[in-house]
C-alpha positions in Angstrom: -40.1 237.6 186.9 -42.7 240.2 186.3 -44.0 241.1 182.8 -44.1 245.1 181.8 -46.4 246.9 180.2 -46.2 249.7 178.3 -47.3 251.5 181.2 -44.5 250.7 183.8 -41.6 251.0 181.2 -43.1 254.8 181.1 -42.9 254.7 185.2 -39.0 253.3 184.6 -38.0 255.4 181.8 -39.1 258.4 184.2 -37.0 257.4 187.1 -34.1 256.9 184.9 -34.7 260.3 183.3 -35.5 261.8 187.0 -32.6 260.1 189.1 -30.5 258.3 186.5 -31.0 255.3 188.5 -31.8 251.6 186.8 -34.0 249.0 187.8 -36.6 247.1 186.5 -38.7 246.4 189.3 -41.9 248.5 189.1 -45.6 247.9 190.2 -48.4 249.6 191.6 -49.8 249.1 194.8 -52.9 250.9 196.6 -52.7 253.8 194.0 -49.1 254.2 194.5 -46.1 253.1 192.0 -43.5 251.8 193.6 -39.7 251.7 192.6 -37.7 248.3 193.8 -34.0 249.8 193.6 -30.7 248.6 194.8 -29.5 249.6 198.5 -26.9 251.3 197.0 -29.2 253.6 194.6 -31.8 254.5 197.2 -30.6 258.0 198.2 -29.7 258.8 194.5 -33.3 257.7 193.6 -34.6 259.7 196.2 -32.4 262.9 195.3 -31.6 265.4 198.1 -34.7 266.6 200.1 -36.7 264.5 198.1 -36.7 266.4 195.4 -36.8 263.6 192.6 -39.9 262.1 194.6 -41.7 264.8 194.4 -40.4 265.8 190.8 -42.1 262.5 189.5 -45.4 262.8 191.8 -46.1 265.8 190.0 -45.6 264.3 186.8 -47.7 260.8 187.6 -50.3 262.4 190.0 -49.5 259.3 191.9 -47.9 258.7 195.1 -44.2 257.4 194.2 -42.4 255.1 196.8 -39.2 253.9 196.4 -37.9 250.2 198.2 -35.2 248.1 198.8 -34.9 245.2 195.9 -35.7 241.9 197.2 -32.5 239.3 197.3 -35.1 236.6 197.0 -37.2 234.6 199.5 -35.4 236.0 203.1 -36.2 239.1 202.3 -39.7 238.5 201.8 -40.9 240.2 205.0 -39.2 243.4 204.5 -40.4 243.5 201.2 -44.0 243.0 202.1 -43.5 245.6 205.1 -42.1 248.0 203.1 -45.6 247.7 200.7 -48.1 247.8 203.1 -46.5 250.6 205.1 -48.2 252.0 207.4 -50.1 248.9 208.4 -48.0 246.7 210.8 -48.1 243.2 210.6 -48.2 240.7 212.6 -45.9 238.0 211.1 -44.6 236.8 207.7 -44.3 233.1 207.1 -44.0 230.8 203.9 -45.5 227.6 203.8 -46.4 225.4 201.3 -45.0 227.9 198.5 -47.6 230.1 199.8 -46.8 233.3 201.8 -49.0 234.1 204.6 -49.8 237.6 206.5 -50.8 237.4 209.7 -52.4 240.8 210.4 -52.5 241.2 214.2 -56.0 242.5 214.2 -58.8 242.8 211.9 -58.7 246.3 211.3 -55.0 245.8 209.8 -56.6 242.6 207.9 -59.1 245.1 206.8 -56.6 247.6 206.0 -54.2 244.5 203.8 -57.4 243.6 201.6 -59.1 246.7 200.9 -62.6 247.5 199.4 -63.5 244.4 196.9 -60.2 242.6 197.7 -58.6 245.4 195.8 -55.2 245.6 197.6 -55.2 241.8 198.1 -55.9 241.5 194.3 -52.8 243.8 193.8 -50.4 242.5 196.3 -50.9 239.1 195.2 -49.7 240.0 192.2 -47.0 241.2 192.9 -46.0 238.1 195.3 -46.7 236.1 192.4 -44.5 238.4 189.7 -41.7 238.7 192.0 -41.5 234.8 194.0 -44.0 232.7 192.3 -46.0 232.2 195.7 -49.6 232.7 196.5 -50.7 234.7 198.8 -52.8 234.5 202.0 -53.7 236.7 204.7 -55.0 235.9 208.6 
């Protein structure tokens, strides 16, 4: 389980405030926070025409995405796509209690790691927060 911070119980309060939705799955991810909600709460969260998205962007200045909460390790690959959205991978497989990418290409692998392994740094994290896994990417 992933530790807050002071920072992401702000981001958690707000959706609560914003939506009046609960969850306690918040990280941040290529300069965007992210939201890991129920199914059931993901139109709520959202609001109609988006208008709690874009209620909270203006708040944050920060892109604000909200997902589908992970069931646990079969979701994995949904739960990575829906992260790295717009970069289509390849493949998701776990081996070894390590979770490995397969990119497709190397501009997507390019794409996944970022400038000074910045996004790999960050989604690592939050494979490690969320399933206790590492994290590799081909």
């Amino acid at each position: 389980m992933a530790t807050l911070d002071m920072q992401l119980m702000r981001y958690i309060n707000l959706l609560d405030r914003a939506a009046n939705v609960k969850t306690n799955k918040c990280f941040v991810h290529n300069n965007a926070i992210f939201f890991a909600v129920s199914d059931k709460d993901i139109s709520r969260a959202i609001g109609p025409a988006a208008v709690n998205i874009r209620r909270m962007q203006e708040q944050l200045g920060k892109r604000v995405r909200i997902i589908k909460k992970s069931d646990g390790v079969e979701d994995i690959k949904r739960f990575i796509e829906d992260i790295v959205t717009p970069v289509k991978v390849k493949a998701v497989e776990i081996k070894d209690n390590c979770v490995i990418i397969t990119a497709g290409n190397s501009q997507n692998k390019a794409v996944l790691i970022g400038r000074n392994r910045r996004r790999y740094e960050e989604l690592k994290k939050v494979i490690q927060d969320y399933y206790n896994m590492d994290l590799k990417i081909v």
